[in-house]
C-alpha positions in Angstrom: 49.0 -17.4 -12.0 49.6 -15.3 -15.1 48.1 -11.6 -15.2 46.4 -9.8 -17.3 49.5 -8.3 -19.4 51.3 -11.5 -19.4 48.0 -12.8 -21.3 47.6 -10.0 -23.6 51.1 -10.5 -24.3 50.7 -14.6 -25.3 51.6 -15.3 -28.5 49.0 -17.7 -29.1 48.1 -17.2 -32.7 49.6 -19.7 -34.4 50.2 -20.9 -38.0 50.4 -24.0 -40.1 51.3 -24.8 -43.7 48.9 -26.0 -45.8 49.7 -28.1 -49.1 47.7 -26.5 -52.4 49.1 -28.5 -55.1 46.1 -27.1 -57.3 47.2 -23.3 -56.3 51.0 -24.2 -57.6 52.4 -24.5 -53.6 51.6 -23.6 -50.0 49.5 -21.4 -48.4 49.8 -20.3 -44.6 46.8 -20.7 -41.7 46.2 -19.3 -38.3 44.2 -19.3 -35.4 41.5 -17.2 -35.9 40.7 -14.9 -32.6 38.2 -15.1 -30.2 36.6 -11.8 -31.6 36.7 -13.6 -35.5 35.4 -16.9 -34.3 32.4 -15.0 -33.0 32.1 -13.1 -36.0 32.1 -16.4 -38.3 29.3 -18.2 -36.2 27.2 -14.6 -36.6 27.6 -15.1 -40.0 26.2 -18.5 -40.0 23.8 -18.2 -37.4 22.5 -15.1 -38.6 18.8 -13.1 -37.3 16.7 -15.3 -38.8 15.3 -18.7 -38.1 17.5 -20.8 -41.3 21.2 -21.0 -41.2 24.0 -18.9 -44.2 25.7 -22.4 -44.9 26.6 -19.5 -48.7 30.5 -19.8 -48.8 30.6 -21.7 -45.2 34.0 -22.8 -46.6 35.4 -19.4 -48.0 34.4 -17.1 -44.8 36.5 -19.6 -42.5 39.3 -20.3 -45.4 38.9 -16.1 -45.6 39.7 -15.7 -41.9 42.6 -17.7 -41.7 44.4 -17.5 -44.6 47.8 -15.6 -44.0 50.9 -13.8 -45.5 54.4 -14.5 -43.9 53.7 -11.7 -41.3 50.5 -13.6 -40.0 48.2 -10.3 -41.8 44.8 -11.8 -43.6 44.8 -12.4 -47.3 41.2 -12.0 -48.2 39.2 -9.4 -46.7 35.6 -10.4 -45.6 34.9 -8.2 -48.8 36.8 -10.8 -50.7 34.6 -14.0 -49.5 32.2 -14.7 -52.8 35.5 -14.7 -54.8 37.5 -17.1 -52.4 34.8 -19.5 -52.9 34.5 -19.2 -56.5 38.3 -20.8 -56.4 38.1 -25.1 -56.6 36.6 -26.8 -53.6 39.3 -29.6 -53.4 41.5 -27.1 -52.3 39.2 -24.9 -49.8 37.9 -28.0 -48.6 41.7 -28.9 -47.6 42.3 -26.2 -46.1 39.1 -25.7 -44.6 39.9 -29.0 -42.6 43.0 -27.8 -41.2 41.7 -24.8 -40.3 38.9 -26.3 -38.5 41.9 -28.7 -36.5 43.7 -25.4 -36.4 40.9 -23.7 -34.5 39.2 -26.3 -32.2 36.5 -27.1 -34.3 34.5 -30.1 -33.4 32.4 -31.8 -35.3 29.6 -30.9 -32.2 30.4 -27.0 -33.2 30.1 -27.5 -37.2 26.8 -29.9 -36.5 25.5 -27.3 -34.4 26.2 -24.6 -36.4 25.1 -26.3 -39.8 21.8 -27.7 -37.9 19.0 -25.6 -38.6 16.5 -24.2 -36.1 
């Protein structure tokens, strides 16, 4: 049975490479933590009785998009002009981050269903 610092120790973050021929190259993905994947259904899910589907794309594209050293390029700051960018391309990457993260479509209905 593992213990508690051989789990905090998991690397378990991992990345993938994802093709942007519209960007001019590649762009790097990870896993998104347990702590961000809560944040990003917050943000969907909201207080209120109808669902933030605003920049669905660019807050999950936001979360996982990374430099070489796995550190975040956009900041949740940064999420309106993410999704300013083409949707071709954040929809690609959207996808694999989805595939990336565990995503089913059960988890995108649900969160895109409103109340």
């Amino acid at each position: 049975m593992l213990n508690k610092d051989e789990i905090l120790k998991a690397d378990d973050l991992k990345t993938e490479t994802v093709s942007v021929p519209e960007w001019g190259g590649d762009v790097s993905i990870r896993t998104i933590t347990g702590a961000e994947r809560d944040s990003y259904e917050a943000g969907i899910i909201g207080s209120g009785k109808k669902k933030n589907l605003q920049n669905l794309r660019a807050k999950l594209c936001a979360k996982c998009l990374v430099d070489e050293d796995g550190t975040r390029l956009f900041s949740d700051a940064e999420i309106l002009a993410l999704g300013g960018k083409s949707a071709k391309p954040l929809d690609r990457i959207f996808d694999a981050a989805q595939k990336l993260n565990g995503f089913t479509d059960a988890d995108v209905e649900e969160l895109e269903k409103n109340s």
